[in-house]
Chimera marker file (.cmm) of the C-alpha trace (Angstrom):
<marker_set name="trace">
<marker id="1" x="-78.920" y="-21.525" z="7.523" r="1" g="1" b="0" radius="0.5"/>
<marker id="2" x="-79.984" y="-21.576" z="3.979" r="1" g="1" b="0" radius="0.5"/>
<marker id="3" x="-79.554" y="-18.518" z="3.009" r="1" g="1" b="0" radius="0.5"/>
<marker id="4" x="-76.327" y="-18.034" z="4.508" r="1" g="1" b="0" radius="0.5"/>
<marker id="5" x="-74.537" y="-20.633" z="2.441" r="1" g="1" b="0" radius="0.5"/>
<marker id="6" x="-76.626" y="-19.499" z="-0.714" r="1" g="1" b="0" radius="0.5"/>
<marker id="7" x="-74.194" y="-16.557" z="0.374" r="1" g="1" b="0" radius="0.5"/>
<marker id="8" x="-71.531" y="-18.481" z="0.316" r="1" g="1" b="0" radius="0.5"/>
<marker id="9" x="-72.129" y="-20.074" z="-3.111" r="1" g="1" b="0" radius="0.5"/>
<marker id="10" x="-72.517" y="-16.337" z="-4.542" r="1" g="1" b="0" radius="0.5"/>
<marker id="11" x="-69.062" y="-15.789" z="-3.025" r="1" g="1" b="0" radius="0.5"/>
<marker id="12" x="-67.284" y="-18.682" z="-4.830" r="1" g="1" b="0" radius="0.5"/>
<marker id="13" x="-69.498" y="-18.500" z="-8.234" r="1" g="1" b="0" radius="0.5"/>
<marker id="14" x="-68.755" y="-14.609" z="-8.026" r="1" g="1" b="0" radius="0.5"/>
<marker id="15" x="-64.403" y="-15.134" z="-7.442" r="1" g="1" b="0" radius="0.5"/>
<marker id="16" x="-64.513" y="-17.812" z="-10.014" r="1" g="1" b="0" radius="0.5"/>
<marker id="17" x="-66.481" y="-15.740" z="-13.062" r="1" g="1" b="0" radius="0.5"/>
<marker id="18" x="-64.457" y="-12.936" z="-12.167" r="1" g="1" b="0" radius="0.5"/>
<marker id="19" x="-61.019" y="-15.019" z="-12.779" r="1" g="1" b="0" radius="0.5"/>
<marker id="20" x="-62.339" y="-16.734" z="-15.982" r="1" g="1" b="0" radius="0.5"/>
<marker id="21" x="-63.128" y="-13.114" z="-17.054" r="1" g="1" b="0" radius="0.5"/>
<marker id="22" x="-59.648" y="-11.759" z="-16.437" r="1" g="1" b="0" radius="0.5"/>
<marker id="23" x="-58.274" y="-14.993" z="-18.281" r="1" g="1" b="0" radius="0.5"/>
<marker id="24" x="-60.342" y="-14.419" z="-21.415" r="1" g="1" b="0" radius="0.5"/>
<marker id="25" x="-59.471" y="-10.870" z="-21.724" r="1" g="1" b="0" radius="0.5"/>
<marker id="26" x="-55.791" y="-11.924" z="-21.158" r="1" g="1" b="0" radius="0.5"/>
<marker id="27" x="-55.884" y="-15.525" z="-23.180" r="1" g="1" b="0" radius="0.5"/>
<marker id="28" x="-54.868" y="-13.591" z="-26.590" r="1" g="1" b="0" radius="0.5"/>
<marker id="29" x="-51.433" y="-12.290" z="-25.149" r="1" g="1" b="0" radius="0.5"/>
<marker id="30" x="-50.312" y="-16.240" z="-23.968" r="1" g="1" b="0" radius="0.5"/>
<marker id="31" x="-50.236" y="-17.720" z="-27.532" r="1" g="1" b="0" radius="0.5"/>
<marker id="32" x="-48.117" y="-14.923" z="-28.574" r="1" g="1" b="0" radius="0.5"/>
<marker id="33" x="-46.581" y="-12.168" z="-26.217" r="1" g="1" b="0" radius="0.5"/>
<marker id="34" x="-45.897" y="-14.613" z="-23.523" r="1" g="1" b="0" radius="0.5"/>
<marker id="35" x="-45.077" y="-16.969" z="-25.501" r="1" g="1" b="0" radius="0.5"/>
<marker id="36" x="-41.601" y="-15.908" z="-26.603" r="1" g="1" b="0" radius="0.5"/>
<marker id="37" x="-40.562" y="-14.750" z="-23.439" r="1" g="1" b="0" radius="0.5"/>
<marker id="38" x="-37.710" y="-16.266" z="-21.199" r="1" g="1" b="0" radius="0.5"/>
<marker id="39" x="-39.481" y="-18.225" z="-18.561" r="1" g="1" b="0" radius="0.5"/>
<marker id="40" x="-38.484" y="-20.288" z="-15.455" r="1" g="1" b="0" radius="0.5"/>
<marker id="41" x="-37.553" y="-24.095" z="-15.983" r="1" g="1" b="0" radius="0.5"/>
<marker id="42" x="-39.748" y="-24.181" z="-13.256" r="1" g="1" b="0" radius="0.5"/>
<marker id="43" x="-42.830" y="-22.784" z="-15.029" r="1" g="1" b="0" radius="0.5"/>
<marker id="44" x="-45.510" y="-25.404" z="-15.182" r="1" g="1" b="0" radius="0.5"/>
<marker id="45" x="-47.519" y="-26.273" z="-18.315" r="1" g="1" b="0" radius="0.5"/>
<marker id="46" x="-50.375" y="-23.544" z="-18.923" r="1" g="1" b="0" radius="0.5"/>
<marker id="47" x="-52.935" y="-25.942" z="-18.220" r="1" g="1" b="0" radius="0.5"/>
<marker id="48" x="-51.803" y="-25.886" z="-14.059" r="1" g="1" b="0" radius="0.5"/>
<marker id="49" x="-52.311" y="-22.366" z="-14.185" r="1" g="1" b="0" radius="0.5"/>
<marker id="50" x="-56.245" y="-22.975" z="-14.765" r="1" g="1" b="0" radius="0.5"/>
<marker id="51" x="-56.330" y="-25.718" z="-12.220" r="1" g="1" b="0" radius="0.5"/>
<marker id="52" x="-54.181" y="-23.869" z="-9.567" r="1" g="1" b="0" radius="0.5"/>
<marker id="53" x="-56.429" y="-20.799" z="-10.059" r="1" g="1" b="0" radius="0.5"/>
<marker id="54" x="-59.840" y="-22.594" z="-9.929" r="1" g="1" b="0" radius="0.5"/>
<marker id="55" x="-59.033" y="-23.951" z="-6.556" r="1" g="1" b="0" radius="0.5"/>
<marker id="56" x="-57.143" y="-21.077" z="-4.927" r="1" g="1" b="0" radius="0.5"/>
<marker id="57" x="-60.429" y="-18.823" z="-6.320" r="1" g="1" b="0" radius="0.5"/>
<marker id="58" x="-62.426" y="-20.813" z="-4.706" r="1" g="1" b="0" radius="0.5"/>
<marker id="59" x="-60.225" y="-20.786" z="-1.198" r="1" g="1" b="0" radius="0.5"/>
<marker id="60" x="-59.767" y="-17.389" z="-2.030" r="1" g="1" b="0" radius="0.5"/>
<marker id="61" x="-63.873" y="-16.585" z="-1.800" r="1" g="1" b="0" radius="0.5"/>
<marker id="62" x="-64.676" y="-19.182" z="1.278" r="1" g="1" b="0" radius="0.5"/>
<marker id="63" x="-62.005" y="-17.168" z="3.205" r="1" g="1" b="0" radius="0.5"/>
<marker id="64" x="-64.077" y="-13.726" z="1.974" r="1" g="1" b="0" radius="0.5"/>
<marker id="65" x="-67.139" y="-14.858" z="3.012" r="1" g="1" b="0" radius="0.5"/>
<marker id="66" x="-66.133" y="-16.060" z="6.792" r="1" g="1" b="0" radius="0.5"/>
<marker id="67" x="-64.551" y="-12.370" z="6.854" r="1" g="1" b="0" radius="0.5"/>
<marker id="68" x="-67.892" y="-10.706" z="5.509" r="1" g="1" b="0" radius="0.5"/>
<marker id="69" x="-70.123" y="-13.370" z="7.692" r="1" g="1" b="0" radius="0.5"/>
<marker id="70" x="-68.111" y="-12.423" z="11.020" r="1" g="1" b="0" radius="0.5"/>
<marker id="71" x="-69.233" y="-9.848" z="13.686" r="1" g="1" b="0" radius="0.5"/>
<marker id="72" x="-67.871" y="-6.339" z="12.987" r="1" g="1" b="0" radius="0.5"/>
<marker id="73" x="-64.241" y="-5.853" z="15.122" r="1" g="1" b="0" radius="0.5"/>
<marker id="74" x="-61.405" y="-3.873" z="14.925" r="1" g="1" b="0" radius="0.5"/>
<marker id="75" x="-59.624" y="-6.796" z="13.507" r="1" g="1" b="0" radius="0.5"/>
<marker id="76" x="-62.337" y="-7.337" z="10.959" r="1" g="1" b="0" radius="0.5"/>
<marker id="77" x="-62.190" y="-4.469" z="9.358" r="1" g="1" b="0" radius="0.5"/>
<marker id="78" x="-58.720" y="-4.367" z="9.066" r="1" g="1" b="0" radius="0.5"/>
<marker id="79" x="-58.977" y="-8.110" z="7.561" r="1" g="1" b="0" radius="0.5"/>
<marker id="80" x="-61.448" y="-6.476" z="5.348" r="1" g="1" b="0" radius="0.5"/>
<marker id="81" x="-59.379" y="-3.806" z="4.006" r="1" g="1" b="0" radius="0.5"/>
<marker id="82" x="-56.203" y="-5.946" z="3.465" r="1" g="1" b="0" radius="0.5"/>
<marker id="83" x="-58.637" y="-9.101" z="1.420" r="1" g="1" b="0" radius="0.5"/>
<marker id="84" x="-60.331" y="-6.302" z="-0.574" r="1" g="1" b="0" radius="0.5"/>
<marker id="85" x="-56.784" y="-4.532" z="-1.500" r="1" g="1" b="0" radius="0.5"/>
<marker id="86" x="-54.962" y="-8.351" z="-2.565" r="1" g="1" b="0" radius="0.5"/>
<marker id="87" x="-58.338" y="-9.325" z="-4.193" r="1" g="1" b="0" radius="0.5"/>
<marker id="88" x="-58.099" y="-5.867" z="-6.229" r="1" g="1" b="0" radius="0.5"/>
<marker id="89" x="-54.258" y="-5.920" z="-6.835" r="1" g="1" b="0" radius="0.5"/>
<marker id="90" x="-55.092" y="-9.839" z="-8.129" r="1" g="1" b="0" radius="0.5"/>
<marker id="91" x="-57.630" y="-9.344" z="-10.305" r="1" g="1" b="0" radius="0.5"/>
<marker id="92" x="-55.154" y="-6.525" z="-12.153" r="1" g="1" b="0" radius="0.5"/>
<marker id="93" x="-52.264" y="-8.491" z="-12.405" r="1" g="1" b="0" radius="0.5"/>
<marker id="94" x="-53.571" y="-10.367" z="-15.406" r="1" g="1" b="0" radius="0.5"/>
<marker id="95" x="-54.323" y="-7.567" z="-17.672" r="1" g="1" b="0" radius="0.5"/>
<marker id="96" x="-51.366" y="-5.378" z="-16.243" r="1" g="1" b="0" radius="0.5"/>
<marker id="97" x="-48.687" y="-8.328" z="-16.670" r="1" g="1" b="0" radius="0.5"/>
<marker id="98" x="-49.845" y="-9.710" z="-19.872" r="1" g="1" b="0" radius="0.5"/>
<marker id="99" x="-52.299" y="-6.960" z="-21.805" r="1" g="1" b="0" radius="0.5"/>
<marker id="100" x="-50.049" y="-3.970" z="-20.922" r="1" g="1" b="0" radius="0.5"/>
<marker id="101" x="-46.611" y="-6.222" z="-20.580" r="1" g="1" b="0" radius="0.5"/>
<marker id="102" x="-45.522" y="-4.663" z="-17.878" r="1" g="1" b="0" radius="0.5"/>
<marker id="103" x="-43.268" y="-7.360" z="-16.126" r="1" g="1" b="0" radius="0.5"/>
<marker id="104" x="-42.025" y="-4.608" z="-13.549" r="1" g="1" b="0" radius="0.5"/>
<marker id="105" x="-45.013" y="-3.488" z="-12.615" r="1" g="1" b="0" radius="0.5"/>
<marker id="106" x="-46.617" y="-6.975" z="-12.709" r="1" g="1" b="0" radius="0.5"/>
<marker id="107" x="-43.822" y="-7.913" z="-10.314" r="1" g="1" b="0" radius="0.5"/>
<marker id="108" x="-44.912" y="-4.634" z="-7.914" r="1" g="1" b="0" radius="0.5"/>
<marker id="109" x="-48.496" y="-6.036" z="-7.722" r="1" g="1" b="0" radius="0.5"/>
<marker id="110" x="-47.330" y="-9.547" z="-6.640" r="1" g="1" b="0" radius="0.5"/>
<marker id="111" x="-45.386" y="-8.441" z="-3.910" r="1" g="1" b="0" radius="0.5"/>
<marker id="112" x="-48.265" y="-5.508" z="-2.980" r="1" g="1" b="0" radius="0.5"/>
<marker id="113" x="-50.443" y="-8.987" z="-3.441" r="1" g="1" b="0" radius="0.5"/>
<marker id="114" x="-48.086" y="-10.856" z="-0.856" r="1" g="1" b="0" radius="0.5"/>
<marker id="115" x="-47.988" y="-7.936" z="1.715" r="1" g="1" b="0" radius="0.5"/>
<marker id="116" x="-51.920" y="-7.457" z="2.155" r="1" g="1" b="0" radius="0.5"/>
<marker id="117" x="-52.896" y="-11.780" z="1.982" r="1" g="1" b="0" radius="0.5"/>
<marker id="118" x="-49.796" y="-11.847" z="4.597" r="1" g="1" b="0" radius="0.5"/>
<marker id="119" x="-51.633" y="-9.213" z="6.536" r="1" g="1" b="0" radius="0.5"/>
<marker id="120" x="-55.027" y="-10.620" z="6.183" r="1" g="1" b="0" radius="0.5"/>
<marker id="121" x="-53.775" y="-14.137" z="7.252" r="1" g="1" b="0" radius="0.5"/>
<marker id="122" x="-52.358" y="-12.491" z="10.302" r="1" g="1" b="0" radius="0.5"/>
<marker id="123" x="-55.022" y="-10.046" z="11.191" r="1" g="1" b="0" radius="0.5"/>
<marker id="124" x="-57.438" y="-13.323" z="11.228" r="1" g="1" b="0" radius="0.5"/>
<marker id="125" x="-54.725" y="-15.834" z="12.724" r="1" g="1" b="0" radius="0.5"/>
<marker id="126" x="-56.207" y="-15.434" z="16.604" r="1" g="1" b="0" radius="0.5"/>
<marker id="127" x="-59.896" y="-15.727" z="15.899" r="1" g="1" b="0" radius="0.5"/>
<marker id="128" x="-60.791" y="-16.870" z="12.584" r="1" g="1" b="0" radius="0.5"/>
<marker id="129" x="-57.651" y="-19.588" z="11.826" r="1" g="1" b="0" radius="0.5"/>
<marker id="130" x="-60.034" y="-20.905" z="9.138" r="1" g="1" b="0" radius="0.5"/>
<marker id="131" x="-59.762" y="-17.690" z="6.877" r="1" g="1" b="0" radius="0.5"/>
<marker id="132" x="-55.455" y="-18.470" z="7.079" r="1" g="1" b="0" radius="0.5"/>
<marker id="133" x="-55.905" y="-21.616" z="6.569" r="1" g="1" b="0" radius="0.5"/>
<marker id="134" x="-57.490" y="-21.241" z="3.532" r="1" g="1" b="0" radius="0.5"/>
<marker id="135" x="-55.666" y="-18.237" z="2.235" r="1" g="1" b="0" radius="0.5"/>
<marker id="136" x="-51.972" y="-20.285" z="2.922" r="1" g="1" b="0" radius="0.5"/>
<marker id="137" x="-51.816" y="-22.188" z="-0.370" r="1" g="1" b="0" radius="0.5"/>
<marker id="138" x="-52.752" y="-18.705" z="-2.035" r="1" g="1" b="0" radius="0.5"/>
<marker id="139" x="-50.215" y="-17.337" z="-0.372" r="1" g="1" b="0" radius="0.5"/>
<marker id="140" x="-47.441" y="-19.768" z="-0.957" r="1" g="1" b="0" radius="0.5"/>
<marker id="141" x="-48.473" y="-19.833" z="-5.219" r="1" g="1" b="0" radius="0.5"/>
<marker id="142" x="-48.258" y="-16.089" z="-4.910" r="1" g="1" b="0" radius="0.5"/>
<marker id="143" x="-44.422" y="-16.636" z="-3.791" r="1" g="1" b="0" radius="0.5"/>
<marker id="144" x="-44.043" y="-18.867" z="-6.433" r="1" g="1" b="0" radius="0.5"/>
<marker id="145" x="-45.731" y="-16.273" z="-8.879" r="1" g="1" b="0" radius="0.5"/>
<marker id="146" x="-43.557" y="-13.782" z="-8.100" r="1" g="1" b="0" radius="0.5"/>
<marker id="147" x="-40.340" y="-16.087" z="-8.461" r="1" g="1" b="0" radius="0.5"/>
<marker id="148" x="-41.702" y="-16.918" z="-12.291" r="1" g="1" b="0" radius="0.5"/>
<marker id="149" x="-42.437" y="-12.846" z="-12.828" r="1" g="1" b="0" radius="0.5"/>
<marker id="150" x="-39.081" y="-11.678" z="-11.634" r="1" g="1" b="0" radius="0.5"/>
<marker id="151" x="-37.529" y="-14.390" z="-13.647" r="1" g="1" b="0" radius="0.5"/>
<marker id="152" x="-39.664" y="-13.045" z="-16.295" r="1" g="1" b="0" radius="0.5"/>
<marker id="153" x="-38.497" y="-9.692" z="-15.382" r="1" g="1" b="0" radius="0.5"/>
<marker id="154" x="-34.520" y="-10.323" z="-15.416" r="1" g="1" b="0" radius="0.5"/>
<marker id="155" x="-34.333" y="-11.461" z="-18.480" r="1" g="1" b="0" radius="0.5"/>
<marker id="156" x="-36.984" y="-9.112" z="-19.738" r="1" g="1" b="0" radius="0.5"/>
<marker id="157" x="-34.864" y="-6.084" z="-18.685" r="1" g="1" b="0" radius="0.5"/>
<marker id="158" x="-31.753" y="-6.475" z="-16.997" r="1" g="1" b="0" radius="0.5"/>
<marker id="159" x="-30.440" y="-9.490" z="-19.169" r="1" g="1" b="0" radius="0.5"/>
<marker id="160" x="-30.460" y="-7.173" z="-22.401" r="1" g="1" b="0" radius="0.5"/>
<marker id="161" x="-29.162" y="-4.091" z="-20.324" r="1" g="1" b="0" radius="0.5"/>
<marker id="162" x="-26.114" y="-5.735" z="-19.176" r="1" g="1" b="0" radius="0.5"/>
<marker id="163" x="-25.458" y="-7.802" z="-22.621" r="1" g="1" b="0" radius="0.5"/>
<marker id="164" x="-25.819" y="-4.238" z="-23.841" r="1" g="1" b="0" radius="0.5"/>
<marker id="165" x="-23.529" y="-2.764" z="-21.936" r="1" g="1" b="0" radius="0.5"/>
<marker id="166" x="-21.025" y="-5.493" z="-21.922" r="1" g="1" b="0" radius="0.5"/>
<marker id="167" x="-20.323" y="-4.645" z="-25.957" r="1" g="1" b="0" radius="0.5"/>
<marker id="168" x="-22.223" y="-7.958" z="-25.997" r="1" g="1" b="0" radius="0.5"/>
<link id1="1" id2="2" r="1" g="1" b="0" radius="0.2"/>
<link id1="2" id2="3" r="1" g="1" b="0" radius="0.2"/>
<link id1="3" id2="4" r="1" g="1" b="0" radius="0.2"/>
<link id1="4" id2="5" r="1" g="1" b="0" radius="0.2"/>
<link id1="5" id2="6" r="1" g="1" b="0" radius="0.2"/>
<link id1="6" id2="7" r="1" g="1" b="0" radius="0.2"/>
<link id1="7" id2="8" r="1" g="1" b="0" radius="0.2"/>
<link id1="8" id2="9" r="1" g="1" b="0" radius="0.2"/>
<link id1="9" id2="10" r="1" g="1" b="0" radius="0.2"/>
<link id1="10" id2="11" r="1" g="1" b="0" radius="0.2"/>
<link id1="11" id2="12" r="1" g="1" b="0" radius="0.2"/>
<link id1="12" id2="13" r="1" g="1" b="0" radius="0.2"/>
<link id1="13" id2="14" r="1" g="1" b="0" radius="0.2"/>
<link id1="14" id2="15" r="1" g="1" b="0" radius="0.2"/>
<link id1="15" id2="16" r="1" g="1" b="0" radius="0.2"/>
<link id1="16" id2="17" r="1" g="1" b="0" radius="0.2"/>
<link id1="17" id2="18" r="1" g="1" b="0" radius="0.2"/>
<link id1="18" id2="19" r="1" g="1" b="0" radius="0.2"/>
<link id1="19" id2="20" r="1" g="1" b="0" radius="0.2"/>
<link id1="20" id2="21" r="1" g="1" b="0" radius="0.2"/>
<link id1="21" id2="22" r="1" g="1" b="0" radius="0.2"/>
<link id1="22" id2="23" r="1" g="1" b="0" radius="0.2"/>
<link id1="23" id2="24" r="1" g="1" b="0" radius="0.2"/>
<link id1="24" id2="25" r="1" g="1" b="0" radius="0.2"/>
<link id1="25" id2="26" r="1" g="1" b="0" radius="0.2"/>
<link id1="26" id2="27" r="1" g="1" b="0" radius="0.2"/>
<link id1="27" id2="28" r="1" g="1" b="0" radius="0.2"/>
<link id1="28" id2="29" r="1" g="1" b="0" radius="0.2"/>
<link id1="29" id2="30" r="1" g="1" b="0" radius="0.2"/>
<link id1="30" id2="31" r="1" g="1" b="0" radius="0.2"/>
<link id1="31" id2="32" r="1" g="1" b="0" radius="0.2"/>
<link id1="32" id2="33" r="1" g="1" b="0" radius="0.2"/>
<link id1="33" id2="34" r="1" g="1" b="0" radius="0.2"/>
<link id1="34" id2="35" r="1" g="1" b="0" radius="0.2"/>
<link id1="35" id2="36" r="1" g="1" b="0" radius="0.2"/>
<link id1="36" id2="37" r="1" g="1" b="0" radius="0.2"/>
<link id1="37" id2="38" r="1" g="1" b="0" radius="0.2"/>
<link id1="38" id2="39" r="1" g="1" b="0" radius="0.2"/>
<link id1="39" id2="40" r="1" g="1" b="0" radius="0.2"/>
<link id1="40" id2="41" r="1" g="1" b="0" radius="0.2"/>
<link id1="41" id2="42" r="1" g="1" b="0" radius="0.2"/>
<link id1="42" id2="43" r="1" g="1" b="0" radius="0.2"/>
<link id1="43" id2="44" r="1" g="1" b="0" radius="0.2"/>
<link id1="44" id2="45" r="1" g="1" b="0" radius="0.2"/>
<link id1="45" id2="46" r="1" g="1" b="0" radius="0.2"/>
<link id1="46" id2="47" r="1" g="1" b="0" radius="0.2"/>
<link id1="47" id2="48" r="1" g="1" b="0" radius="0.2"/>
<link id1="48" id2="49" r="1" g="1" b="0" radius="0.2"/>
<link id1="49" id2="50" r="1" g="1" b="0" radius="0.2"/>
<link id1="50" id2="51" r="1" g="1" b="0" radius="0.2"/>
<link id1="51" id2="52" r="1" g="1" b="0" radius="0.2"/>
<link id1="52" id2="53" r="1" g="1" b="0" radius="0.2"/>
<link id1="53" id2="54" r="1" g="1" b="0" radius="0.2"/>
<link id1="54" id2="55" r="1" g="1" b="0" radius="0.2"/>
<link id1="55" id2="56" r="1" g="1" b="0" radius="0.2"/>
<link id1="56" id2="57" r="1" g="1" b="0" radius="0.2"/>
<link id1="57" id2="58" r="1" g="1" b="0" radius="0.2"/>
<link id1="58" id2="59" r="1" g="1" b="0" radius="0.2"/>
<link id1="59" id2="60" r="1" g="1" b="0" radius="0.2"/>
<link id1="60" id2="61" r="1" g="1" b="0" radius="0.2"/>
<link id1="61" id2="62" r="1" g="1" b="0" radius="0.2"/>
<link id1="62" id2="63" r="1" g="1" b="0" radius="0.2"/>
<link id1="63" id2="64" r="1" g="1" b="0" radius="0.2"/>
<link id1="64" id2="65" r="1" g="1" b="0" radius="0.2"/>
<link id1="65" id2="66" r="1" g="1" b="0" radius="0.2"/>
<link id1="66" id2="67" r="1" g="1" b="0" radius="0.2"/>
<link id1="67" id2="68" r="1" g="1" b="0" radius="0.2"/>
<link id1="68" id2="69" r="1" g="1" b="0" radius="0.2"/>
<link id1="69" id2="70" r="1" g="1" b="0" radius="0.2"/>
<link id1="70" id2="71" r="1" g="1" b="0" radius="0.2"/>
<link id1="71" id2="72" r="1" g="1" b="0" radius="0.2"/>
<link id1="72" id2="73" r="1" g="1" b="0" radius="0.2"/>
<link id1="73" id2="74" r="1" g="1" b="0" radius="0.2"/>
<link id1="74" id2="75" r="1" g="1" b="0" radius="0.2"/>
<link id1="75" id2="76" r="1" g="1" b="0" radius="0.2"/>
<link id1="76" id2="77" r="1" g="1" b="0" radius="0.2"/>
<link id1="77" id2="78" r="1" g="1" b="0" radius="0.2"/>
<link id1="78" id2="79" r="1" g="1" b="0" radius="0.2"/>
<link id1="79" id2="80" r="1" g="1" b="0" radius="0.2"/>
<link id1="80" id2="81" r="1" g="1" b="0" radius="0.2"/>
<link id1="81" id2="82" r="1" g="1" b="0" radius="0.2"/>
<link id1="82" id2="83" r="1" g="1" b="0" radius="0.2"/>
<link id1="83" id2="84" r="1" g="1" b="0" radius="0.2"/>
<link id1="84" id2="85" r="1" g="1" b="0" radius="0.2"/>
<link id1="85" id2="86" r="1" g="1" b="0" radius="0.2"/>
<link id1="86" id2="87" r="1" g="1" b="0" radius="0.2"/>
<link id1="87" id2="88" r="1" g="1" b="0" radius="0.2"/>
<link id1="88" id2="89" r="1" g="1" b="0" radius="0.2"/>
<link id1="89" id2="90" r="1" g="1" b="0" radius="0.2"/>
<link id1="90" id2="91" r="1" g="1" b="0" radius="0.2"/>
<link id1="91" id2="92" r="1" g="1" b="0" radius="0.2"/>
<link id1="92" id2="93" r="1" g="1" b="0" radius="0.2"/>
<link id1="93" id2="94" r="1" g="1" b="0" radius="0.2"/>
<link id1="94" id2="95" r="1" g="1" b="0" radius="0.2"/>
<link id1="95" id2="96" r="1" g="1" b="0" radius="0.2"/>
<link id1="96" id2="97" r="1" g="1" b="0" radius="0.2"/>
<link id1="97" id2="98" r="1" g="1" b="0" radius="0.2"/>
<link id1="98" id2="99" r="1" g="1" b="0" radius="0.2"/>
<link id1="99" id2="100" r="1" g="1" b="0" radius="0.2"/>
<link id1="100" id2="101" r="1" g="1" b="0" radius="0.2"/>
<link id1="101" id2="102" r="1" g="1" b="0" radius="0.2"/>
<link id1="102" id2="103" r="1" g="1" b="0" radius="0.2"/>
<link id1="103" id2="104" r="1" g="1" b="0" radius="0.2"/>
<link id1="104" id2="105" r="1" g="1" b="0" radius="0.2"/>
<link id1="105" id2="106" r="1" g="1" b="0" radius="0.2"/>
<link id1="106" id2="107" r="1" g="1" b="0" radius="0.2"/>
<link id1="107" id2="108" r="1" g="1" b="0" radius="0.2"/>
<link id1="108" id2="109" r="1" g="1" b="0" radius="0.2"/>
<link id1="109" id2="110" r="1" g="1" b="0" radius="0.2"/>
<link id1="110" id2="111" r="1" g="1" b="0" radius="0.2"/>
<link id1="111" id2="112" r="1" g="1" b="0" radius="0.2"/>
<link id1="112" id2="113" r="1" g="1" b="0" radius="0.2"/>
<link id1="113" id2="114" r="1" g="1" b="0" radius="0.2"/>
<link id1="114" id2="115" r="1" g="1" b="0" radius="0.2"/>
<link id1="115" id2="116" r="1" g="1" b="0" radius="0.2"/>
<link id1="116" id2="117" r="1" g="1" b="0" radius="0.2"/>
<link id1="117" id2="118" r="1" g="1" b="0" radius="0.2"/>
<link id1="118" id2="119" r="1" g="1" b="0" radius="0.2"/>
<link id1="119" id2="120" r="1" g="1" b="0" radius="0.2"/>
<link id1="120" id2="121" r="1" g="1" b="0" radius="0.2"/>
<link id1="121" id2="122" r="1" g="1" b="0" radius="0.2"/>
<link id1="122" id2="123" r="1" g="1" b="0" radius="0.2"/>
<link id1="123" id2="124" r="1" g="1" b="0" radius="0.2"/>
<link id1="124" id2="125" r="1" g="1" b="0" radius="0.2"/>
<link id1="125" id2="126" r="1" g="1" b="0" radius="0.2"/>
<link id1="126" id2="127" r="1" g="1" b="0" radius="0.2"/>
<link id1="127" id2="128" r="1" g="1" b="0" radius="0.2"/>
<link id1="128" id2="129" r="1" g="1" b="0" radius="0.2"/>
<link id1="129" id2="130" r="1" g="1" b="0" radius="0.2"/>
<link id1="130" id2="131" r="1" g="1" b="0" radius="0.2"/>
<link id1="131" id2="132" r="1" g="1" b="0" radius="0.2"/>
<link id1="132" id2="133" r="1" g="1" b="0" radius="0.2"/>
<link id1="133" id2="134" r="1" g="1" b="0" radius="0.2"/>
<link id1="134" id2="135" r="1" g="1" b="0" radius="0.2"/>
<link id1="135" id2="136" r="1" g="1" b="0" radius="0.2"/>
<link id1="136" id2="137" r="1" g="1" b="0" radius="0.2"/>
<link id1="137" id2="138" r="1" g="1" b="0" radius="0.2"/>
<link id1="138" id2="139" r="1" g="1" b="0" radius="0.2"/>
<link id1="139" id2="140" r="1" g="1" b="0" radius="0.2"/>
<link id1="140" id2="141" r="1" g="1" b="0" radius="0.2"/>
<link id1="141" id2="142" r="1" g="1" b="0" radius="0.2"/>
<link id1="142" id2="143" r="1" g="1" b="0" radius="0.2"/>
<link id1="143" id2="144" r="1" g="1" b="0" radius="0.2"/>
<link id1="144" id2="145" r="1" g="1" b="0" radius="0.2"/>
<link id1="145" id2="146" r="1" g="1" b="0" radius="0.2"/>
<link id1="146" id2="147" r="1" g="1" b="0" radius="0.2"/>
<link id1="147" id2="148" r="1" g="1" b="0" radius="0.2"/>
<link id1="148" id2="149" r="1" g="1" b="0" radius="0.2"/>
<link id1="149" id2="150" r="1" g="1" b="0" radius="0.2"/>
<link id1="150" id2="151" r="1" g="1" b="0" radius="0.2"/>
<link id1="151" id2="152" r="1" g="1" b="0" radius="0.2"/>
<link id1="152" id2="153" r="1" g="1" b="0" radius="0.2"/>
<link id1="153" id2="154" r="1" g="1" b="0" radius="0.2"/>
<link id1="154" id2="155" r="1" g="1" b="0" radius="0.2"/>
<link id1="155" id2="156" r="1" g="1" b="0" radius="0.2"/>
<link id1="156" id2="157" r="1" g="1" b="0" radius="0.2"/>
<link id1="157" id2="158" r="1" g="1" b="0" radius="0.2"/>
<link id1="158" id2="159" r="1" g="1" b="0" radius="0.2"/>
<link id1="159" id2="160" r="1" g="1" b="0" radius="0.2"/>
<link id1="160" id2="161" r="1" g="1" b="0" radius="0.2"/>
<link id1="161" id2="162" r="1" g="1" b="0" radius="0.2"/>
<link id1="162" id2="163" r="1" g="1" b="0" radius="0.2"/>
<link id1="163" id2="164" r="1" g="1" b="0" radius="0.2"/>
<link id1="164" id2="165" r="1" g="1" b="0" radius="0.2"/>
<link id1="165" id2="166" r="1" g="1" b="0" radius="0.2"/>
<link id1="166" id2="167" r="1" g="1" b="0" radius="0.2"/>
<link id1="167" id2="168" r="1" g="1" b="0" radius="0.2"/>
</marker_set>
């Protein structure tokens, strides 16, 4: 019994020092890239960010370990394949959006991000409700992500192309 939430404590300390070492590598590129750009009025103070993350991280990795503690099914290993593939696509958003800039592709990996916790949470909504439980305020922050980066991303690109081509 031990050992098995030792397993579970590797899980969340693992998510969590991954995050905090996406957000160092990417914590340059807020004070000034970021920074000027045209954000949401809805964008919350960056300090929500670091609290919003810390939590869903640690949601995020309790719902991982139930999926890598279960018996081996069909449905399993699908939920396996669709966590690993939004935990991958997560964990590059940061340096793709902010240490690359790019607000398209950024926008790509949200909704990639969306598509695979969406099939995760459905793939363990019969037998393992606790995994969707815990993945649904991930998922609903990743809606609200990807409102922010295609806000981000209108008047990024599309705002300048049409005052462009409007002799603006």
């Amino acid at each position: 019994m031990q050992k098995k939430y030792f397993h579970l404590f590797l899980w969340i300390i693992g998510i969590e020092l991954i995050g905090v070492a996406i957000g160092q590598l990417t914590s340059t590129e807020l004070s000034t890239w970021y920074r000027q750009l045209s954000k949401s009025p809805l964008t919350p103070p960056g300090y929500v960010f670091g609290i919003a993350w810390t939590v869903l991280y640690a949601l995020i990795a309790v719902a991982g370990w139930i999926i890598w503690s279960a018996p081996q099914t069909r449905d399993i290993l699908l939920a396996k394949v669709f966590f690993s593939m939004q935990l991958v696509l997560n964990f590059a958003w940061s340096p793709v959006f902010f240490n690359l800039h790019q607000v398209f592709l950024g926008f790509v990996l949200i909704v990639l991000i969306v598509l695979f916790t969406s099939l995760t949470i459905l793939t363990c909504s019969k037998q393992y409700k606790a995994v969707s439980v815990l993945l649904m305020p991930y998922l609903y922050w990743l809606i609200f992500a990807g409102y922010l980066n295609f806000y981000i991303l209108y008047y990024y690109y599309a705002k300048p192309v049409v005052a462009r081509t409007c002799g603006a």
